[in-house]
C-alpha positions as CSV (number, residue, x, y, z in Angstrom):
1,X,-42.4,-1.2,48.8
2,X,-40.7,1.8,47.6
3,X,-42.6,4.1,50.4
4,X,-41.2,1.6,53.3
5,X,-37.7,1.4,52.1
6,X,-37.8,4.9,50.6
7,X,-35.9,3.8,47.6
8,X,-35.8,5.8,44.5
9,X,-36.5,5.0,40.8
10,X,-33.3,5.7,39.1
11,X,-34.2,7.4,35.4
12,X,-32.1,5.8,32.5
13,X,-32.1,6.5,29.2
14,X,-30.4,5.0,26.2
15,X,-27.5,5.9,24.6
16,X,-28.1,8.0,21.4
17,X,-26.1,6.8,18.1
18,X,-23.9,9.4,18.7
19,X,-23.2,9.0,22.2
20,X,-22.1,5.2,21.7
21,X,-19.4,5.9,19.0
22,X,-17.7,8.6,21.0
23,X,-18.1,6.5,24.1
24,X,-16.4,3.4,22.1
25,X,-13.7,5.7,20.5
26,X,-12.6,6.2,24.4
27,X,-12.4,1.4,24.3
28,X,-11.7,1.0,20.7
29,X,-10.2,3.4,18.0
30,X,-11.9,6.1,15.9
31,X,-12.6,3.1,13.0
32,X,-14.4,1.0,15.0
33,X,-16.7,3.0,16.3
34,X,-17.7,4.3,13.3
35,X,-18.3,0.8,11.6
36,X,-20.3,0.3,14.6
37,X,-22.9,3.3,13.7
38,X,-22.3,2.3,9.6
39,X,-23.6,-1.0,11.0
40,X,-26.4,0.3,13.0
41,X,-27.7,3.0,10.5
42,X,-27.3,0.2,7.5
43,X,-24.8,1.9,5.4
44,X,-22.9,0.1,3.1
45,X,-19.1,0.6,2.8
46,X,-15.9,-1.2,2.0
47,X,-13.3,-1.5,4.2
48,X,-9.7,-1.2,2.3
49,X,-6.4,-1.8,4.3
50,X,-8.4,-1.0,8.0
51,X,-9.7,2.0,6.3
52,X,-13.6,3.1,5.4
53,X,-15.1,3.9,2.1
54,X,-18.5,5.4,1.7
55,X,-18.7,6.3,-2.4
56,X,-15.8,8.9,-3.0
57,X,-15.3,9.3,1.2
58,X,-12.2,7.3,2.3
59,X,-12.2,7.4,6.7
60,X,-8.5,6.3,7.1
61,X,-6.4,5.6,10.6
62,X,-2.9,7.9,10.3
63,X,-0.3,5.7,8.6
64,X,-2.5,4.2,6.0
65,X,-1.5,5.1,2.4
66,X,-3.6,7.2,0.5
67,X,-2.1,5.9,-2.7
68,X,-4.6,2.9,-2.3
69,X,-7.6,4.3,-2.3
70,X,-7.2,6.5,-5.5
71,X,-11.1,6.8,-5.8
72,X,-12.0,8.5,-3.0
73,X,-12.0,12.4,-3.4
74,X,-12.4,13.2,0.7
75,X,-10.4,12.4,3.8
76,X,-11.4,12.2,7.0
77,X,-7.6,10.7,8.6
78,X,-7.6,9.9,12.4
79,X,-4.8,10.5,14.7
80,X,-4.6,9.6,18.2
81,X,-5.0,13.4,19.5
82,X,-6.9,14.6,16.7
83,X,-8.7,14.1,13.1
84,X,-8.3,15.9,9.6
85,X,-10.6,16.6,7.1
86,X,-9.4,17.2,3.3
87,X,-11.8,17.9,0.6
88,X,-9.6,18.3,-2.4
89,X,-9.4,22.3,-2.2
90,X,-9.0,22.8,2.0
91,X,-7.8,20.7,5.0
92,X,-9.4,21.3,7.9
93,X,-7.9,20.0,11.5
94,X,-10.8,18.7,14.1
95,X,-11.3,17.4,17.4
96,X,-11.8,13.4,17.4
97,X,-15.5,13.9,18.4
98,X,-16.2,16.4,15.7
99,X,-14.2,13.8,13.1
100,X,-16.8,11.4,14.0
101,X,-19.5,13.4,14.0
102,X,-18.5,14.6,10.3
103,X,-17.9,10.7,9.1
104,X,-21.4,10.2,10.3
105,X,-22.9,13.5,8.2
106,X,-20.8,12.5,5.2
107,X,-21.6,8.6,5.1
108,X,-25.8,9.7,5.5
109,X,-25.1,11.7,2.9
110,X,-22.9,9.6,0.4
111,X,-24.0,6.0,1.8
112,X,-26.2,3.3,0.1
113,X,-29.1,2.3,3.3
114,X,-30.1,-0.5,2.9
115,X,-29.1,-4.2,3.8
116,X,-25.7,-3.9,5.3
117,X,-23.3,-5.4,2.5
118,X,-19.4,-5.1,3.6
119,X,-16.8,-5.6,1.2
120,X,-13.1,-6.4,2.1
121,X,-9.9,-5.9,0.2
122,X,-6.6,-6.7,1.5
């Protein structure tokens, strides 16, 4: 059939983890995607006021007050042009692909796997 019509197989591949989030940040905002990969890696976290917590790693959307979320000892705050990264000592300004890309590394790293268990505070 293809021979006659000389139609070609088209090659698709999946989206990698990666790939999704910073294609969803472009739909959605920089939070959502990356509760989308928590979800899919089964990390646990806690969402606080529209913001992420991973252990002592708050990810936080610009105008959210850090005053709430006196546990965490990292930022990782999202703008809409760009993301910041604050450690306690250094802050350190980042693309919004690289932001996400460092949430991802941090939550691996500081997340409980497992069954996916989200906890909401207003």
């Amino acid at each position: 059939m293809n021979a006659t019509t000389r139609a070609r197989w088209i090659m698709v591949r999946k989206l990698s983890l990666i790939e999704e989030a910073l294609t969803m940040v472009r739909v959605k905002d920089s939070i959502s995607a990356i509760r989308m990969a928590l979800g899919r890696l089964g990390i646990q976290y806690s969402v606080i006021n529209d913001s992420l917590v991973i252990g002592d790693l708050a990810i936080i959307m610009g105008g959210v007050e850090k005053e709430k979320l006196k546990d965490a000892k990292e930022y990782i705050s999202f703008t809409d042009k760009n993301s910041i990264y604050f450690d306690g000592s250094s802050i350190t300004e980042l693309s919004i692909e690289q932001g996400i890309l460092l949430a991802l590394s941090k939550a691996l790293i500081k997340g409980k796997p497992g069954r996916i268990e989200v906890i909401e505070y207003a």
